[in-house]
Structure formats: C-alpha cells, structure tokens
KOLVEXPA-771659 format. One record per residue: residue in three letters; x, z, y of N, C-alpha, C, O in turn. Coordinates in steps of 0.2 Angstrom, whole numbers. Atoms other than C-alpha are relative to their C-alpha. Layout:
# KOLVEXPA-771659
(node ALA (X Z Y) (X Z Y) (X Z Y) (X Z Y));
...
# end
This chain:
# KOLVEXPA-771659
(node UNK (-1 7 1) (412 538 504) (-2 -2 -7) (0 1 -12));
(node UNK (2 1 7) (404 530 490) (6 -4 -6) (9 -9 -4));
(node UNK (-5 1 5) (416 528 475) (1 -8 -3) (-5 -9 -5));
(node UNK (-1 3 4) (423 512 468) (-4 1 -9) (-3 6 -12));
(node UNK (3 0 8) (414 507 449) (7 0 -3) (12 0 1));
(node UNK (-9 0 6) (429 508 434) (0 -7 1) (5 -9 4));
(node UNK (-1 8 -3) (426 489 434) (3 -4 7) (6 -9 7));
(node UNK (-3 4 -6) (429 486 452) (10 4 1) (14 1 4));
(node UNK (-9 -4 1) (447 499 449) (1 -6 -4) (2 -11 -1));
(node UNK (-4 3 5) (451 488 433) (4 -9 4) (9 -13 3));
(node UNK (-2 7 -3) (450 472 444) (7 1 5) (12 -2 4));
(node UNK (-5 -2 -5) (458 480 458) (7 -1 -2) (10 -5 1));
(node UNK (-7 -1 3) (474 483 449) (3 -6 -3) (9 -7 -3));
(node UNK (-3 4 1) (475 469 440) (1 -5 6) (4 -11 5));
(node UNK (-1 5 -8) (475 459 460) (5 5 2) (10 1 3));
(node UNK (-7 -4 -7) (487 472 470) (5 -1 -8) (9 -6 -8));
(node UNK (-10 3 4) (502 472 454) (0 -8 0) (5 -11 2));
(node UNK (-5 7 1) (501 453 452) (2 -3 10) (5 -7 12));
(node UNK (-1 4 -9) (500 451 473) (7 4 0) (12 1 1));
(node UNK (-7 -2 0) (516 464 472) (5 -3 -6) (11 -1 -6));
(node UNK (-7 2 6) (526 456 457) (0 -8 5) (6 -9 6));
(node UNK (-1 6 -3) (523 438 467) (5 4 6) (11 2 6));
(node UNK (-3 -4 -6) (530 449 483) (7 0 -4) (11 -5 -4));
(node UNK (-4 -1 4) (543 455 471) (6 -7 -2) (12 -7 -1));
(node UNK (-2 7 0) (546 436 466) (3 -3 7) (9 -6 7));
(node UNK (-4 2 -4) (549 431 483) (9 3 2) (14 0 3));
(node UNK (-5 -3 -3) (561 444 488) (7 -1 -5) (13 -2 -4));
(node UNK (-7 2 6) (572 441 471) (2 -9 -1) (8 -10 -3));
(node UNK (-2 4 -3) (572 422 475) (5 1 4) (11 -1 4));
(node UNK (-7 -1 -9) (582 426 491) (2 4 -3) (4 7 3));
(node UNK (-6 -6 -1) (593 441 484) (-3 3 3) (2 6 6));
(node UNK (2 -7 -5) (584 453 493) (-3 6 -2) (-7 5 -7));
(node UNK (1 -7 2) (580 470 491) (-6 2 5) (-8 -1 10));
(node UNK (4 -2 -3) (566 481 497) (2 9 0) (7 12 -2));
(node UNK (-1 -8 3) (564 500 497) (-1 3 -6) (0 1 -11));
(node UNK (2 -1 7) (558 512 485) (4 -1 -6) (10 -4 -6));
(node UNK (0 3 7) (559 511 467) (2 -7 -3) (6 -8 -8));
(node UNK (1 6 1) (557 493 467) (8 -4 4) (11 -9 2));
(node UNK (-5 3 -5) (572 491 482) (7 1 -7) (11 -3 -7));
(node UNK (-4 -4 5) (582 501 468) (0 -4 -7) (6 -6 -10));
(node UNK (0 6 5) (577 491 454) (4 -6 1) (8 -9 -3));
(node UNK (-2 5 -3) (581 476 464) (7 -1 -2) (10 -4 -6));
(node UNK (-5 0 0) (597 480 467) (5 3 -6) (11 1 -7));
(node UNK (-4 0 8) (603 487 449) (0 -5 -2) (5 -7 -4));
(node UNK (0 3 3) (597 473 442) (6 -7 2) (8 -12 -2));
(node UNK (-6 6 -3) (611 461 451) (4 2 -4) (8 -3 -5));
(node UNK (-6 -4 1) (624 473 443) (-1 -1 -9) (4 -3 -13));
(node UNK (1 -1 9) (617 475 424) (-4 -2 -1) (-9 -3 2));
(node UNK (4 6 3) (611 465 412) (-9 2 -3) (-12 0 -7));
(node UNK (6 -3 0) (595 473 412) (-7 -2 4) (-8 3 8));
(node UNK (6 2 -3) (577 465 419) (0 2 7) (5 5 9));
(node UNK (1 -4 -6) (571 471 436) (-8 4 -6) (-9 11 -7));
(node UNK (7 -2 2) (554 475 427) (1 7 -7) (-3 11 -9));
(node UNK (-2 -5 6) (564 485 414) (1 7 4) (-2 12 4));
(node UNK (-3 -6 -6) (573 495 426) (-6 2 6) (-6 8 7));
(node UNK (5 -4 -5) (558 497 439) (-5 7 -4) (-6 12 -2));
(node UNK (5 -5 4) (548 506 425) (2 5 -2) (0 10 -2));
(node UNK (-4 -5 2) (560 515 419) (1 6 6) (1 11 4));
(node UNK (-2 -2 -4) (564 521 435) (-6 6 4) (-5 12 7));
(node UNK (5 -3 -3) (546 526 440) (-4 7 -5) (-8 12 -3));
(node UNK (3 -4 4) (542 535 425) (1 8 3) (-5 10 4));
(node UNK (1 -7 -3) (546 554 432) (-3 -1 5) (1 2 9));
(node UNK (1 0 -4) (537 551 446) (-9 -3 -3) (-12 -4 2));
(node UNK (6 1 3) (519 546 434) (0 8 -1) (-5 10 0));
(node UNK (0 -6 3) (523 564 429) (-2 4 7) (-6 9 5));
(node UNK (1 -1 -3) (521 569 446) (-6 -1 3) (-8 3 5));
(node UNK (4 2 -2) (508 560 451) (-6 2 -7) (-11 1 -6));
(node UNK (5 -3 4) (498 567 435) (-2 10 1) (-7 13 -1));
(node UNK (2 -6 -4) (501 586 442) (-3 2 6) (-6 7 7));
(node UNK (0 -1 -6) (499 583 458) (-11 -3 1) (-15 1 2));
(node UNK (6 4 -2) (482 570 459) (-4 0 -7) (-10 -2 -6));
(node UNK (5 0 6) (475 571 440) (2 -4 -5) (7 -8 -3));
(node UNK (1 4 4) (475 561 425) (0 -8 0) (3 -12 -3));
(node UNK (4 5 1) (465 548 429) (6 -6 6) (8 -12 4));
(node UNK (-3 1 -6) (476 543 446) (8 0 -3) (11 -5 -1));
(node UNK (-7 1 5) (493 546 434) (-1 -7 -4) (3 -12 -3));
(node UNK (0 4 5) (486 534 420) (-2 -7 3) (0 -12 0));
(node UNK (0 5 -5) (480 521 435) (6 -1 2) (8 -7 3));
(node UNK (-5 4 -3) (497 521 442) (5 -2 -7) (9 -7 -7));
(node UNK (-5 4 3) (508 520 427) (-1 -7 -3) (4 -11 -3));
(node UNK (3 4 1) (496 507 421) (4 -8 6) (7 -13 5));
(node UNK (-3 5 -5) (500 496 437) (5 -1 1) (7 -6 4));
(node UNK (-11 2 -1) (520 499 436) (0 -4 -4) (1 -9 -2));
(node UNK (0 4 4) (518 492 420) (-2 -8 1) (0 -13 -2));
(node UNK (1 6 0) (510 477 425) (2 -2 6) (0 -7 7));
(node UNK (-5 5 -2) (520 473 438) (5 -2 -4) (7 -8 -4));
(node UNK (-5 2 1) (534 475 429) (0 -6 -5) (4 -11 -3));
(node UNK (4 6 3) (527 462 415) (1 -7 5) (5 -12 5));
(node UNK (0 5 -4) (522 451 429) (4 -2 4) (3 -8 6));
(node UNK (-5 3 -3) (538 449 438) (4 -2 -4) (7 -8 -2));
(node UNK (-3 2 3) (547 449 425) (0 -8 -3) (6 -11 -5));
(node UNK (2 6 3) (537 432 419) (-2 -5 5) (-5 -10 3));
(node UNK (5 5 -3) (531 423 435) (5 -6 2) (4 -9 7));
(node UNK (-1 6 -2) (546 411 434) (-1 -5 -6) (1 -11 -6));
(node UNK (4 2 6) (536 406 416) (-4 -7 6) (-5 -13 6));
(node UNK (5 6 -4) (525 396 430) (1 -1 8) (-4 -3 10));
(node UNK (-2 0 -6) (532 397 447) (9 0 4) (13 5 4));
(node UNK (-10 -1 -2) (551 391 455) (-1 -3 5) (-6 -7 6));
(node UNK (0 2 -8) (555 388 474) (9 -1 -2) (14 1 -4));
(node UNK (-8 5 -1) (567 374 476) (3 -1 4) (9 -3 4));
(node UNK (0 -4 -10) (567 378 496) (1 6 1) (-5 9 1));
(node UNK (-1 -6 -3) (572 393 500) (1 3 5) (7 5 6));
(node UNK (-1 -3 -6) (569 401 517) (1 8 -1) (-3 12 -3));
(node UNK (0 -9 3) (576 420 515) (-2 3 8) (2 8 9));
(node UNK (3 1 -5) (568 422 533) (-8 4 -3) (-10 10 -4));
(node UNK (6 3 6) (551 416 524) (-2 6 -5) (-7 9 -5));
(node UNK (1 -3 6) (554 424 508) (0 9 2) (-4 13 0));
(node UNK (2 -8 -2) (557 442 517) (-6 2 4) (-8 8 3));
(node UNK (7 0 -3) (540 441 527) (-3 0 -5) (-6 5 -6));
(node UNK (5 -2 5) (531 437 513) (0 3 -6) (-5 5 -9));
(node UNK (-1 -5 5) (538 447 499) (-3 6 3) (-8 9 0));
(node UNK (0 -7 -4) (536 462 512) (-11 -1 1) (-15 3 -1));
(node UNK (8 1 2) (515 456 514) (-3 0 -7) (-8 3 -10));
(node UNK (2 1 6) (513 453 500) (1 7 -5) (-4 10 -8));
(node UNK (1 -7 3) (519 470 492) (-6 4 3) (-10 7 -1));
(node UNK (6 -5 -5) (508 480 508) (-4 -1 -4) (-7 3 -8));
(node UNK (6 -2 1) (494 473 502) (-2 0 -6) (-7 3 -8));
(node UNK (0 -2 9) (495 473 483) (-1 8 -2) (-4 10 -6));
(node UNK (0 -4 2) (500 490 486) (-7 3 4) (-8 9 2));
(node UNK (3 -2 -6) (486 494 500) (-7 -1 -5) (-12 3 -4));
(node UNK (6 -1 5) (474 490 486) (-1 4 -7) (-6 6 -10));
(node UNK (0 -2 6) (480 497 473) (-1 11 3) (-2 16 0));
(node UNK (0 -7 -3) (479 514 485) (-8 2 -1) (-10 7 -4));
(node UNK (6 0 -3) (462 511 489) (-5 0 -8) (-11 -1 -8));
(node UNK (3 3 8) (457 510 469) (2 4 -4) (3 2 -10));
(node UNK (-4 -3 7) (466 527 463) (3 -1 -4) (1 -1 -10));
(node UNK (-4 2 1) (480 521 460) (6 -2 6) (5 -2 12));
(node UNK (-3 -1 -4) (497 517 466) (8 -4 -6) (7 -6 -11));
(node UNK (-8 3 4) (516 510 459) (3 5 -2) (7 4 -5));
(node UNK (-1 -4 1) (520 526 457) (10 1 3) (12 -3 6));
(node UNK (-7 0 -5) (539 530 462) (-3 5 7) (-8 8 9));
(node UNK (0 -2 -8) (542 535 482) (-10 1 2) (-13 5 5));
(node UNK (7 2 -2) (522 529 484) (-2 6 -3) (-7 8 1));
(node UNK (3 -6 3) (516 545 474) (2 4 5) (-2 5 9));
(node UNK (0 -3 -6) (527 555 486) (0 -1 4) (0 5 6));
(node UNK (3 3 -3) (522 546 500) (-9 2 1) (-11 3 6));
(node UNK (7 -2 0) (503 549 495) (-1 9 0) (-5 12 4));
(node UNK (-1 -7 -2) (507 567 494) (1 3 5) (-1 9 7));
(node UNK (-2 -1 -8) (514 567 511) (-7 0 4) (-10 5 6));
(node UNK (4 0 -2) (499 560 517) (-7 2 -1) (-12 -1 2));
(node UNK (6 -5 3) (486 572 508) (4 8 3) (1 12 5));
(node UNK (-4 -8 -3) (498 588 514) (1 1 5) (-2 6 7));
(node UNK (-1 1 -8) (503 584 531) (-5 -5 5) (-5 -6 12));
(node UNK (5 3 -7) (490 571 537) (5 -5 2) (2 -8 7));
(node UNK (-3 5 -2) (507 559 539) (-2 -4 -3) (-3 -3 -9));
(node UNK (2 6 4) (501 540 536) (6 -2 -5) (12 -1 -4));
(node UNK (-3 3 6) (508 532 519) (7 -5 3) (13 -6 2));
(node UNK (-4 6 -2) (515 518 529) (10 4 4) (16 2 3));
(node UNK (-6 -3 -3) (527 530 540) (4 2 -3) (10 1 -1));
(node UNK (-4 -3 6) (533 539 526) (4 -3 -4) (10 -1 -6));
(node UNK (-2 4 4) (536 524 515) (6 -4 5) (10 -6 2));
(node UNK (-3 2 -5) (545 517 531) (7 3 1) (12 1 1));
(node UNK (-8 -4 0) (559 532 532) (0 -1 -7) (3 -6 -7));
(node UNK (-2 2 5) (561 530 515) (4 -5 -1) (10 -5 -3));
(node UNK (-2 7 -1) (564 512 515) (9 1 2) (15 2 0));
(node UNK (-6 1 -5) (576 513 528) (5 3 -3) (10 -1 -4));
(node UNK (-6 -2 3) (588 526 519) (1 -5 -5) (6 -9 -3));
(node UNK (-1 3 7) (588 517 502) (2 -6 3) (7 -8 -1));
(node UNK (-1 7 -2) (591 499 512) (8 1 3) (13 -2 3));
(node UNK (-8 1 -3) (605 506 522) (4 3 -2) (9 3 1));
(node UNK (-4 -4 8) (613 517 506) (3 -8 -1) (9 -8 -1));
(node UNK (-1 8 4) (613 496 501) (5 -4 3) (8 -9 0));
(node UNK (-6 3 -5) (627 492 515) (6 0 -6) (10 -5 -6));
(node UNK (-5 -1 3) (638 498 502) (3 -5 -5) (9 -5 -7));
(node UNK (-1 4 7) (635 484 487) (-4 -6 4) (-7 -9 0));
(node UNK (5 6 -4) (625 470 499) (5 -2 6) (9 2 8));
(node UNK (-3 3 -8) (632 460 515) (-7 3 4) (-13 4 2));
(node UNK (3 0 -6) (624 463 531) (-6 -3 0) (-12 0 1));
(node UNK (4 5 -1) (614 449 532) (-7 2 -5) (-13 2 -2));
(node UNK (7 0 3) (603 453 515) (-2 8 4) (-8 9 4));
(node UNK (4 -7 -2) (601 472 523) (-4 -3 5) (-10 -2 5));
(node UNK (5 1 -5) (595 465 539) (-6 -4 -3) (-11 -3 0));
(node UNK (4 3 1) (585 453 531) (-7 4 -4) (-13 5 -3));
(node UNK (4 -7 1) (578 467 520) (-2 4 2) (-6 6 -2));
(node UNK (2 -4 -3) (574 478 531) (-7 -4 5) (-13 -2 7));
(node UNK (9 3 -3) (562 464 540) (-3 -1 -3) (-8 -1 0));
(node UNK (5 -3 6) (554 464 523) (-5 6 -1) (-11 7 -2));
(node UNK (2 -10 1) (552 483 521) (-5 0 5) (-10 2 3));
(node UNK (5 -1 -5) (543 482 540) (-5 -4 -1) (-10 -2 1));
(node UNK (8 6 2) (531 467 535) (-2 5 -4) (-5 10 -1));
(node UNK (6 -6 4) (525 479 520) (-2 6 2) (-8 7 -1));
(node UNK (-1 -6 -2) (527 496 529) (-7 -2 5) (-12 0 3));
(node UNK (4 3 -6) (516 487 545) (-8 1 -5) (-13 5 -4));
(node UNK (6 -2 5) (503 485 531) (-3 5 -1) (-9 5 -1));
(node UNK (1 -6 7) (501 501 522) (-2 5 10) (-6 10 10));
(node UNK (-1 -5 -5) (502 509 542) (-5 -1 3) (-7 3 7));
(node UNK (4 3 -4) (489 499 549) (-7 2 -4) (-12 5 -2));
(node UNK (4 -1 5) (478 500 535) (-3 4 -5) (-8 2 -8));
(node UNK (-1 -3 5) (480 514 525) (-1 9 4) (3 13 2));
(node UNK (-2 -6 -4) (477 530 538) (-5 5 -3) (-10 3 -7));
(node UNK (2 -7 4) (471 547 531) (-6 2 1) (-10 3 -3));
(node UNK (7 -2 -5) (456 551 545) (-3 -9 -1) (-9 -9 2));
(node UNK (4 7 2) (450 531 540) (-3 -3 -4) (-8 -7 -5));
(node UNK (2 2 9) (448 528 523) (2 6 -6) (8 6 -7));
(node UNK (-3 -5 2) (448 544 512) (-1 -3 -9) (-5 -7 -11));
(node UNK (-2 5 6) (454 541 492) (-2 7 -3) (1 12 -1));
(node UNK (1 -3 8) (446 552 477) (5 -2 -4) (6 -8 -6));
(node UNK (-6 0 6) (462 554 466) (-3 1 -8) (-1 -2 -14));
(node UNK (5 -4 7) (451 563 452) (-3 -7 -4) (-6 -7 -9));
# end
C-alpha cells in the first residue's frame, strides 16, 4: 500500500487530535468519562486542581517510550506529538466554544465519535495518542486482535473501576460513549484491511 507524504501525516494529525480534543470537550461538558488514559485523566481531573491536558500527557508519557521500542522513532515522536496537541487543544476549546444545552445522552455519542475517528486517523497516519492505544496497536500487530476490540476491554475495566468515585448513571452513560468510539476504531481499523508502516 502506498505510503502517506510527511505532509499528508502532519495534516492528519493536526485533524484526528483536534476531532479527539473536541470528543474530549463533549464528554467533559457532561461530566463523563471515557476509557484509557484520557478516561483516567477525565476522572483525576474532577478530584485535583490539575488540567485534564496536564494530567493526560503526563499520564501517556511511559507509554511514548514504549511505542518508540516497539514501532520506531518516527511512530513514537508522531504519537507524543498528538498527545501533546490534544492536550493543548482541550485544554483551550472553551477559549471559543460553550454548550448552554446540554444533552449527556448527545454529548456521550458524540464525544465517543468523535474520539474513534480522530483516533482512526491518527492510526492510519503513524501515529496514535499513545497510552492503552500503543498497547492496543501492539495487540493487533502480535495477535491479529482488531484495535477496536482490544481498546473495548480495556475501556470497560477502567469505566467499571470508576463505580467507585462516579454514580451509576455517568458510568452507563460512559460506557455508551466508550462503544460509539470502540464501534469506530472496530469497523474501521481491521488488520487484514488496511495495513500501517510504523517505520
């Protein structure tokens, strides 16, 4: 398969982190959580006076170190790159965007789209959010398990760990988030269908 230009990667990523930090934006309107790294961020930051974007990057950093052993330099210095700029970008998109209506229904569908495909892009463009999704890409480079599926059991523990510090309500709603994104990355993202140069 013919390789993406550096040009069409640089674009790439600057469209999948801002389509996932807007995702990000919905689900932090409604209080809601996702999985991953970001589900984890989500949820620290309710607790400590600390960013979500602060705590996401932070969070992902050992897992850029992994993704530079594992897949290369270039696919390491692409996803830290993208953590980076979502975290930036969620951090500031209430600078020009605020929802005076709030459906958390709504806002868990389309955070949960809106991540898939930001991230569904950012796969496809060597690169990645790095966190779970590094391991996650691993999975399905080793075992031939799709991203989506992987990323899907993951979710699910990390969502239902969150019973403990969340009501009910935001987990269920959460978790129909997690499966909008997951639906994405599973449908989209299969191993035998679209094959990814890491290098």
């Amino acid at each position: 398969m013919e390789k993406h230009s550096r040009k069409e990667d640089w674009i790439a990523i600057l469209t999948g982190t801002f389509l996932v930090a807007q995702g990000v934006f919905f689900l932090q309107s409604a209080s809601l959580l996702t999985g991953g790294t970001t589900g984890l961020a989500l949820l620290a930051s309710q607790f400590v006076p600390i960013s979500f974007g602060t705590l996401y990057f932070v969070a992902n950093c050992p897992f850029y170190l992994l993704a530079w052993k594992r897949f290369g330099s270039r696919f390491a210095f692409n996803s830290a790159l993208s953590g980076a700029l979502v975290s930036i970008f969620a951090d500031h998109l209430y600078l020009v965007i605020s929802l005076d209506t709030i459906n958390e229904v709504y806002c868990a569908v389309a955070g949960g789209l809106l991540m898939g495909l930001g991230m569904l892009i950012l796969f496809r463009h060597r690169s990645s959010l790095g966190g779970f999704n590094v391991l996650c890409l691993f999975i399905q480079d080793k075992f031939g398990i799709s991203v989506g599926k992987s990323q899907l059991a993951i979710d699910f523990c990390i969502l239902i760990a969150s019973c403990f510090f969340v009501s009910l309500e935001v987990i269920g709603l959460s978790i129909l988030g997690a499966i909008a994104l997951n639906l994405v990355l599973a449908m989209n993202h299969k191993p035998t269908r679209y094959s990814v140069n890491y290098g």
